[in-house]
Backbone as CSV, one residue per row, in Angstrom:
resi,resn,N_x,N_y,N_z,CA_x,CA_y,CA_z,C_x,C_y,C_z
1,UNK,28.318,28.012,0.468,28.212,29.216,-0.340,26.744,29.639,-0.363
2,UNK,26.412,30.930,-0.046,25.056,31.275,-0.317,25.043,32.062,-1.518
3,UNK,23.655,31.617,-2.377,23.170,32.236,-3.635,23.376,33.763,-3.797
4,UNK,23.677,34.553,-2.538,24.070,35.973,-3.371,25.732,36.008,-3.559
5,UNK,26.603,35.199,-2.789,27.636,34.852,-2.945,28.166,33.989,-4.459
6,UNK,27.169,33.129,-5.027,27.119,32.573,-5.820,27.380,33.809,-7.202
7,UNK,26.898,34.843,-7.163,26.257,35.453,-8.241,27.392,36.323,-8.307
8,UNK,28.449,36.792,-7.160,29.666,37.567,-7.281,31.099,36.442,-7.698
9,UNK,30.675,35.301,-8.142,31.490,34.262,-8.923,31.550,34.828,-9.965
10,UNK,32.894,34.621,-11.029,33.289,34.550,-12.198,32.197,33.233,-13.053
11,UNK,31.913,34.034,-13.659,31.013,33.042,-14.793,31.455,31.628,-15.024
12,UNK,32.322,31.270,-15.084,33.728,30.213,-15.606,33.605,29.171,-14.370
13,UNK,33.390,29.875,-13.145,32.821,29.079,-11.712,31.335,28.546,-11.514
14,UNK,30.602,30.170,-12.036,29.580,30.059,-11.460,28.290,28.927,-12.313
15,UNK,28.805,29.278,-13.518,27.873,28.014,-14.503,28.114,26.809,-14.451
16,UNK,29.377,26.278,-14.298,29.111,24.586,-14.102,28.840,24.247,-12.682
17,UNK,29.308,25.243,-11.795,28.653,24.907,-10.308,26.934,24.439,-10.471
18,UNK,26.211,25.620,-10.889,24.822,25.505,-10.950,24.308,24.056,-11.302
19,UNK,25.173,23.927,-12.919,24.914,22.758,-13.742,25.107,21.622,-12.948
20,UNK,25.982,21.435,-11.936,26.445,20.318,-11.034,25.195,19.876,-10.194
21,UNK,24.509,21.291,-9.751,23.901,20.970,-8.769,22.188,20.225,-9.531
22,UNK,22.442,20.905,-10.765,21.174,20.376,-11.471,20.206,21.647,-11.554
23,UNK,20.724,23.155,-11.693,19.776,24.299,-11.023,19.700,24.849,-13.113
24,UNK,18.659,24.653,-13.233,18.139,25.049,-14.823,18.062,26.799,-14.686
25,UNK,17.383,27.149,-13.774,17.132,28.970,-13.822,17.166,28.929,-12.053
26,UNK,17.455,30.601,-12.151,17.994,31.117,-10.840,17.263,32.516,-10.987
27,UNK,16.859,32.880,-10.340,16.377,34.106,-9.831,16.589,34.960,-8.510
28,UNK,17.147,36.058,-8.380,18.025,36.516,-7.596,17.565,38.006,-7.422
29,UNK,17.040,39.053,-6.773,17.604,40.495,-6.822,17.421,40.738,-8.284
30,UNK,16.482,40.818,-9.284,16.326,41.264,-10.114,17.129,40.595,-11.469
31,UNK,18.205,39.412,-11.121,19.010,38.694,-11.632,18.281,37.358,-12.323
32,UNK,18.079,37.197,-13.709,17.556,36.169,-13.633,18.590,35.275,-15.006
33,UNK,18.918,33.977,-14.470,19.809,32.782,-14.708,19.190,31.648,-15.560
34,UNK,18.837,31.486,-16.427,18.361,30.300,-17.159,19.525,29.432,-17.815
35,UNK,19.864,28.442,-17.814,20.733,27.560,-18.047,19.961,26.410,-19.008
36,UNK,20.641,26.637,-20.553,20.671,25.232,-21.691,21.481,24.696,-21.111
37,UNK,20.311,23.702,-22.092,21.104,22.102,-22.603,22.192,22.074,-23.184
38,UNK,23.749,21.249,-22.374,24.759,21.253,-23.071,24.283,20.439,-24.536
39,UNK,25.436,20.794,-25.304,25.062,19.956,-26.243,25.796,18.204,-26.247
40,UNK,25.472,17.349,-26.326,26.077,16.206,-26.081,27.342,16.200,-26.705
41,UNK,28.101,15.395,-26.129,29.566,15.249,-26.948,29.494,13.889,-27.761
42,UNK,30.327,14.179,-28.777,30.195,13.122,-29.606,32.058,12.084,-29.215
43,UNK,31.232,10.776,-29.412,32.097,9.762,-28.925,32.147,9.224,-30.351
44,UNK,33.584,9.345,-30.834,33.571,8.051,-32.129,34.232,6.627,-31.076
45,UNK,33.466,6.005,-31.928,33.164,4.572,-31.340,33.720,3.694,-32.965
46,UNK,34.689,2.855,-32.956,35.412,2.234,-33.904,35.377,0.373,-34.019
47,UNK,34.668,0.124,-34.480,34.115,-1.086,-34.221,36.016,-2.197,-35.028
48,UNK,36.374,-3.472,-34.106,37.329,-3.890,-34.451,36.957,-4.866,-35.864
49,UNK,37.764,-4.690,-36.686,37.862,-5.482,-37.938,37.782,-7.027,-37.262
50,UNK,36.882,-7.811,-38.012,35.850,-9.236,-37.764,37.090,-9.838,-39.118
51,UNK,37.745,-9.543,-39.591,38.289,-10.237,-40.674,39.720,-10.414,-40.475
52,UNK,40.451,-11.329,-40.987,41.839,-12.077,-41.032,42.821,-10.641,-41.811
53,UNK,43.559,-9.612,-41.385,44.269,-8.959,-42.369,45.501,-9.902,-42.759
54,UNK,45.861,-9.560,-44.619,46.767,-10.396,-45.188,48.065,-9.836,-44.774
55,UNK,49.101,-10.964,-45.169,50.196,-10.516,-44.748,50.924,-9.470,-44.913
56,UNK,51.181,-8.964,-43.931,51.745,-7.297,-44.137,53.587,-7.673,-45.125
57,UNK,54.018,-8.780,-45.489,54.589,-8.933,-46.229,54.630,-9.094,-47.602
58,UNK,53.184,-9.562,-47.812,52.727,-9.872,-49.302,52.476,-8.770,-49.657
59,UNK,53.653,-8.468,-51.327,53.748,-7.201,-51.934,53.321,-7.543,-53.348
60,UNK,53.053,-6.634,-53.942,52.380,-6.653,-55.211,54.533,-6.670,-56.072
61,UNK,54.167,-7.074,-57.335,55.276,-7.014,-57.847,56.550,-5.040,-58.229
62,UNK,55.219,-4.409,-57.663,55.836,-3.113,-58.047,56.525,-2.478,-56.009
63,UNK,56.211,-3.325,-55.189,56.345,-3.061,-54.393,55.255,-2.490,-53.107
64,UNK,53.901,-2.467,-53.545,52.782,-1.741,-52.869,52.354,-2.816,-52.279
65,UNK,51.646,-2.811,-50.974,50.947,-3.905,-49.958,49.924,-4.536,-51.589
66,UNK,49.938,-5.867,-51.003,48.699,-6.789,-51.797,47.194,-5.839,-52.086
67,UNK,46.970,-5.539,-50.734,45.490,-5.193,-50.072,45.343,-3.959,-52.082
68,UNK,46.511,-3.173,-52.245,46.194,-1.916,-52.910,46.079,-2.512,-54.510
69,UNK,45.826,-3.795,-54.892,45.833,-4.606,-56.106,44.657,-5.032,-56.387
70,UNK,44.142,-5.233,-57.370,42.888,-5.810,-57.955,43.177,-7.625,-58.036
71,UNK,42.326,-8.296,-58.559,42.418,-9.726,-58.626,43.179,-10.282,-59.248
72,UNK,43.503,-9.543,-60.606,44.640,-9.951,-61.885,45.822,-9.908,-61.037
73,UNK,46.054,-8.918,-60.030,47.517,-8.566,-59.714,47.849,-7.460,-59.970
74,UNK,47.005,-6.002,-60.672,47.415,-4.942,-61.409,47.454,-4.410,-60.079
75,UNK,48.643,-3.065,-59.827,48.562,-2.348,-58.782,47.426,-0.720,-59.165
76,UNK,46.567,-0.564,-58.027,45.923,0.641,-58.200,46.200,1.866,-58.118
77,UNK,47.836,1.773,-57.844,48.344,3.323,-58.786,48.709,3.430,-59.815
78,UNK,48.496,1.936,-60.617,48.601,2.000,-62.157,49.966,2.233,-62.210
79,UNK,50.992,1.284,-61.744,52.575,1.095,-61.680,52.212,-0.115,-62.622
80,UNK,53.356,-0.439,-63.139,53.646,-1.251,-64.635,54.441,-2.661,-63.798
81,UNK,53.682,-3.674,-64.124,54.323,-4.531,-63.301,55.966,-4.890,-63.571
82,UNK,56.628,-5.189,-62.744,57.959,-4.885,-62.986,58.118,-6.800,-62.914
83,UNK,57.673,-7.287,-63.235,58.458,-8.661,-63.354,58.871,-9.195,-64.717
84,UNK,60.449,-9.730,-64.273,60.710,-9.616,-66.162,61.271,-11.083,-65.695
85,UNK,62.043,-11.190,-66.890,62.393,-12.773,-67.047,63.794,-13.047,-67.106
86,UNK,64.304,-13.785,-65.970,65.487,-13.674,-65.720,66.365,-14.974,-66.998
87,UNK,67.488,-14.992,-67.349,68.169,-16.555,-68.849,68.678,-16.500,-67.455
């Protein structure tokens, strides 16, 4: 492809071509091309849990995972513990 050929490209072609080649500004026939810095993309990066999770069976007495309970045993949606006493 030659550079005046380049410049009768659709924009959508003609800018990441440039960017590929590494071409920052272009000057052409009175045409002049300066090309930014993309902006970086952001990567979330999720580091794996270092800790033992409890048993996905162990339920609080109202029915909610353990994990959602304080130390006493109270559940933290403030449900009324439901254990009663069976004669």
């Amino acid at each position: 492809m030659r550079i005046k050929e380049l410049l009768e490209q659709p924009i959508d072609i003609a800018l990441p071509l440039l960017r590929s080649y590494g071409v920052r500004a272009l000057s052409v026939d009175g045409v002049s091309i300066t090309l930014g810095h993309l902006p970086a993309e952001h990567k979330t990066y999720v580091e794996p849990s270092r800790f033992e999770d409890e048993s996905k069976d162990d339920k609080l007495p109202c029915g909610h995972p353990i994990w959602e309970g304080n130390d006493a045993g109270e559940c933290l949606h403030g449900c009324l513990s439901s254990t009663k006493n069976e004669e």
